[in-house]
C-alpha positions in Angstrom: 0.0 0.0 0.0 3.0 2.3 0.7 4.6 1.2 -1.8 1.7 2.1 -4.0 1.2 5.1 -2.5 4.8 6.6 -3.3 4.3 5.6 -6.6 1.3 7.5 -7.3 3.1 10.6 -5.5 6.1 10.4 -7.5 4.2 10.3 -10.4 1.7 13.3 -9.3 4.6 15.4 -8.8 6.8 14.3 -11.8 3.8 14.7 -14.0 1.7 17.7 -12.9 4.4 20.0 -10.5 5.8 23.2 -13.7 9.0 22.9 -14.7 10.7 25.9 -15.6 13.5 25.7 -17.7 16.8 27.5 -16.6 16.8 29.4 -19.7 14.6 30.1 -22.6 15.0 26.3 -24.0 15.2 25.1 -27.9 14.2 21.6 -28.4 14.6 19.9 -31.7 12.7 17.3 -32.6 13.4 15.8 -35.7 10.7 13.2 -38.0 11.3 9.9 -37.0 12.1 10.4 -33.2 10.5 7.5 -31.1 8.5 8.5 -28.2 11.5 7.3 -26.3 13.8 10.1 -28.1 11.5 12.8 -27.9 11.4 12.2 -24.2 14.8 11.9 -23.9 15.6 15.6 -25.4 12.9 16.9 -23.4 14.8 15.7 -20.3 18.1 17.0 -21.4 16.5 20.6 -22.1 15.5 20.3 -18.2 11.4 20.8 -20.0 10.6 17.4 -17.8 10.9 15.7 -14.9 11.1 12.3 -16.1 11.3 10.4 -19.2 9.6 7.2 -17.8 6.6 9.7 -16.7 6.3 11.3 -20.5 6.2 8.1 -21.8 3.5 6.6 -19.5 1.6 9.9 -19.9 2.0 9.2 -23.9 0.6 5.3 -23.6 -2.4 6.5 -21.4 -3.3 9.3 -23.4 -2.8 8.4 -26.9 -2.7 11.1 -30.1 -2.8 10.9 -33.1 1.0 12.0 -33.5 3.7 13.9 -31.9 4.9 16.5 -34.0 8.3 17.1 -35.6 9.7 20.0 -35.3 11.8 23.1 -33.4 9.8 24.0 -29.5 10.5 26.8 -27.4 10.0 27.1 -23.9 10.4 30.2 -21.9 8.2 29.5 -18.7 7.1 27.2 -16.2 5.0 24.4 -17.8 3.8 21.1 -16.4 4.3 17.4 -18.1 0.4 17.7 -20.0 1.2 21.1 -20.7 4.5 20.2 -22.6 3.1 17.8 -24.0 -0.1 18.7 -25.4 1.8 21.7 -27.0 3.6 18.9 -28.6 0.6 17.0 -30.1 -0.7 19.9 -31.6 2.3 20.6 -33.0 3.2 24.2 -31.6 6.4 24.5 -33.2 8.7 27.8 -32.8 9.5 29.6 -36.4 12.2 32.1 -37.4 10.7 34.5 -39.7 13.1 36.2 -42.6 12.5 38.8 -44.6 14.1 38.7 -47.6 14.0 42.3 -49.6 13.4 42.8 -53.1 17.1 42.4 -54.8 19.1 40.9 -52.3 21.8 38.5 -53.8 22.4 35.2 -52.6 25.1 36.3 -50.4 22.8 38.5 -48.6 20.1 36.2 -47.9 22.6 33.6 -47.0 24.1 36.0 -44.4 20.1 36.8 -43.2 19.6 32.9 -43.0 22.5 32.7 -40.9 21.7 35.8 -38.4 18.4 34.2 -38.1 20.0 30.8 -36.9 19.1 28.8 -39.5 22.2 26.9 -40.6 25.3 28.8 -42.3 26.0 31.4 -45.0 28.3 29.4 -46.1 26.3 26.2 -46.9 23.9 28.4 -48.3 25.9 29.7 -50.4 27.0 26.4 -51.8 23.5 24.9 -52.3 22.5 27.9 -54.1 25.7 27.9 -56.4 25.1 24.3 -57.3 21.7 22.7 -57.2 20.8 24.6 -60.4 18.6 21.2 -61.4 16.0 23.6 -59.2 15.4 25.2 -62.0 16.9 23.3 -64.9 13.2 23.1 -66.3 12.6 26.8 -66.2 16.4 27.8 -67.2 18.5 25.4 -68.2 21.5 27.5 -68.2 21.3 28.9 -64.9 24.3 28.7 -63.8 23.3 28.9 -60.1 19.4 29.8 -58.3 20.9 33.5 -58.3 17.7 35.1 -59.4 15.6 32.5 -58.5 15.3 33.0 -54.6 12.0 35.1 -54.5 12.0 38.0 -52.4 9.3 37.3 -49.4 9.0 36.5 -45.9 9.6 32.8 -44.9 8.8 31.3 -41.9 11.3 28.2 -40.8 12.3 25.7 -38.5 15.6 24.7 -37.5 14.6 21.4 -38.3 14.3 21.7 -42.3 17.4 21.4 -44.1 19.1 24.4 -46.3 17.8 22.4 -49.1 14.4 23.1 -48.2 14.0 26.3 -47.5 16.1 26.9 -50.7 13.1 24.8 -52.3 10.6 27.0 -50.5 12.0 30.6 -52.7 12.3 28.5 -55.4 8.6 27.6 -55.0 7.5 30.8 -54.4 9.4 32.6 -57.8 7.8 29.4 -59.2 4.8 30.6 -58.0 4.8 34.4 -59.1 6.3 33.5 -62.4 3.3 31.5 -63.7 1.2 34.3 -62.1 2.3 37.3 -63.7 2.7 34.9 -67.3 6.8 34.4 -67.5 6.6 31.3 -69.5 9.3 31.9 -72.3 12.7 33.6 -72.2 13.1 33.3 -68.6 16.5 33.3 -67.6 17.0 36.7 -69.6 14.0 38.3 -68.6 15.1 37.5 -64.8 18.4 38.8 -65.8 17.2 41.9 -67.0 14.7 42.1 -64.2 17.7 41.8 -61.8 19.0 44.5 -63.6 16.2 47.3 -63.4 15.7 46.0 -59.8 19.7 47.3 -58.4 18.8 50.5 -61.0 15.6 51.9 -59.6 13.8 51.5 -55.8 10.4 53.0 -57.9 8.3 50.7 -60.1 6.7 53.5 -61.2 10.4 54.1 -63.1 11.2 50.1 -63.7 9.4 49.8 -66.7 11.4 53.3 -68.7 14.4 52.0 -66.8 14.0 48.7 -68.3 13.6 50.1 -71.7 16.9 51.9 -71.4 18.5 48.8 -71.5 16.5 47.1 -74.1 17.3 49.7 -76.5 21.1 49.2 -75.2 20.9 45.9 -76.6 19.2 46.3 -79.5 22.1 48.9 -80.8 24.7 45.9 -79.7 25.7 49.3 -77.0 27.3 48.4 -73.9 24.6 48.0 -70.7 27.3 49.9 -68.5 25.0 49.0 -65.5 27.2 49.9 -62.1 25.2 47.0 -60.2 26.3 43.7 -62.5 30.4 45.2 -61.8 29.7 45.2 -58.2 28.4 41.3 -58.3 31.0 40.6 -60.5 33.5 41.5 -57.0 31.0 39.9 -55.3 31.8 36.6 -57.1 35.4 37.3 -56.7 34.8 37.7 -53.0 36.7 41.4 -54.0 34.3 44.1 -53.1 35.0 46.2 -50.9 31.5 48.3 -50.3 32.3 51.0 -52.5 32.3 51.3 -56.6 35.4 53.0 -58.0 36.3 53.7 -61.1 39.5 50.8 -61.6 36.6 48.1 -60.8 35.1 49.0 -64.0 37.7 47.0 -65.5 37.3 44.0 -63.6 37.4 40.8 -66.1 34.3 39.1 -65.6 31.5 38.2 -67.6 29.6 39.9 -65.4 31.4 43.2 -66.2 29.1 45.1 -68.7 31.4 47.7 -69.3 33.6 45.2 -70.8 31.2 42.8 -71.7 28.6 43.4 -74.6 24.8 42.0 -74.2 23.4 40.5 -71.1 25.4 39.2 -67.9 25.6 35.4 -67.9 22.8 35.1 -65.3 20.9 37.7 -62.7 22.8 39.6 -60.3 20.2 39.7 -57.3 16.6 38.3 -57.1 13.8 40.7 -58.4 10.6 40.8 -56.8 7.5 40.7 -58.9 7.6 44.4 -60.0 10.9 44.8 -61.6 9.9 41.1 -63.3 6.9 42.8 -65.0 9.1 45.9 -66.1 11.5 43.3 -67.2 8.6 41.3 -69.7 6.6 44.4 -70.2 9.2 47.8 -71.0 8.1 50.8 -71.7 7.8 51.4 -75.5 10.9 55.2 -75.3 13.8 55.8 -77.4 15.8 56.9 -74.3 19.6 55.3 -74.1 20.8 56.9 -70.7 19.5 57.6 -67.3 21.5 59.1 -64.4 19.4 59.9 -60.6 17.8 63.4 -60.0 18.7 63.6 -56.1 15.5 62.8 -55.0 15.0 59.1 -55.4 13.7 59.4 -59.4 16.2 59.5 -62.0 16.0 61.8 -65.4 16.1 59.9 -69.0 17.7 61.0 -72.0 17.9 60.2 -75.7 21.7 61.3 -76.5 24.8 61.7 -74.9 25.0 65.8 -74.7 21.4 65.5 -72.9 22.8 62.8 -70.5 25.3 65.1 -70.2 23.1 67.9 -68.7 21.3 65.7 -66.5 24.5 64.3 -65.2 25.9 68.1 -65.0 22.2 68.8 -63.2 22.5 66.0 -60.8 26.0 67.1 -59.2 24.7 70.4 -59.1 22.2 69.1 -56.9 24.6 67.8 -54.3 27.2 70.6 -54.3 23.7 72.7 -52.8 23.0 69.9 -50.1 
């Protein structure tokens, strides 16, 4: 009867006295943990009492699954408490926010800040599992481009792979949307493009026909934003454009290079994607910024000239 007794008090407290963690606590459980496992972590993150009460509590109150997945626990919770948040899968997510633009080496570093594996293995699934897209652009030579600008929600326990796959999924998405169906990898190059040039969409679509006409004269692009990816590929930029990096030998270089870069230099969002499929119909060859955010357009070289004159004019009265 005692014996019974301390049995059932052990397993009162052990079940139904809060825990609370030392520290805000984050628990991985990954698909394919046993009930046995998942107890086990819970117990090593100090969440539990006791393993052997978790799994008795699991065999007399059956669900349908436990869930997979990254928990955090910040306060004082009890053994049902714990684990009915782990039934109903509660599971913690990092949110990113991945801006219209960004390169790869951007978002890698905003996956990594956000705890969700390394730039550096980003980096390298990015740069090689181009059979992402090999349907949509079979010359892609990496998913630069192809990582849609959004915000994400993961958990630790995906793999880089995945939540690659999720931007994929989502340009994927957008693309059939907004009717991208042919000529993709240069219209996502171009849209790259227009995206460094211009922060307006109300300006994307003129913008983008600045270079279009560029190419259709066989002129040189002489876009400022494909030198500086060029560095970054070299791993040589150093934050600031001068003029000796406009001589940089790279593909990537269109002030050496005629035509197109070999593949986008950042990820447009939708906007600068529709500018890219849909330019404005202008004869304008040149653009250079106003000072205020817009830029001014112009047909010739002497009127560049005067808008570049009017532009540094602009600052000297700042």
């Amino acid at each position: 009867m005692l014996a019974a007794l301390a049995v059932g008090g052990w397993f009162w407290w052990a079940v139904y006295t809060p825990v609370s963690p030392a520290q805000t606590e984050s628990v991985l459980l990954h698909t394919g943990y046993s009930t046995r496992r998942i107890a086990a972590e819970l117990k090593r993150a100090g969440v539990i009492r006791s393993e052997r009460a978790f799994r008795l509590w699991h065999w007399t109150h059956p669900k349908p699954s436990l869930k997979a997945g990254e928990y955090l626990f910040e306060r004082a919770a009890s053994l049902p408490q714990v684990y009915d948040r782990i039934a109903r899968g509660d599971i913690y997510f990092h949110t990113v926010t991945i801006p219209e633009g960004q390169t790869m080496f951007d978002i890698a570093k905003a996956m990594e800040d956000a705890g969700l594996g390394s730039a550096e293995d980003f980096v390298h699934i990015a740069q090689t599992r181009t059979q992402l897209v090999a349907d949509l652009a079979p010359e892609a030579k990496s998913l630069e481009g192809y990582l849609f600008p959004n915000t994400y929600e993961f958990t630790r326990t995906q793999t880089p792979e995945e939540m690659v796959g999720a931007m994929v999924r989502q340009f994927r998405q957008v693309a059939q949307q907004i009717g991208l169906s042919t000529e993709i990898h240069r219209t996502v190059t171009m849209a790259s493009i227009v995206e460094k040039e211009t922060a307006m969409p109300e300006e994307r679509p003129r913008v983008a026909s600045v270079y279009y006409n560029r190419l259709a004269l066989k002129m040189a692009l002489d876009a400022d934003p494909s030198v500086i990816y060029a560095e970054l590929l070299a791993g040589t930029y150093t934050g600031a454009l001068h003029h000796a990096d406009l001589a940089v030998n790279s593909p990537y270089n269109t002030y050496r290079f005629a035509g197109l870069p070999p593949g986008p230099i950042g990820n447009p969002g939708r906007s600068a994607l529709a500018a890219a499929m849909h330019p404005e119909s202008t004869r304008f060859l040149y653009f250079v910024s106003d000072g205020n955010g817009h830029h001014r357009f112009a047909r010739s070289l002497q009127e560049h000239n005067r808008n570049v004159t009017a532009y540094r004019h602009s600052l000297r009265l700042r």
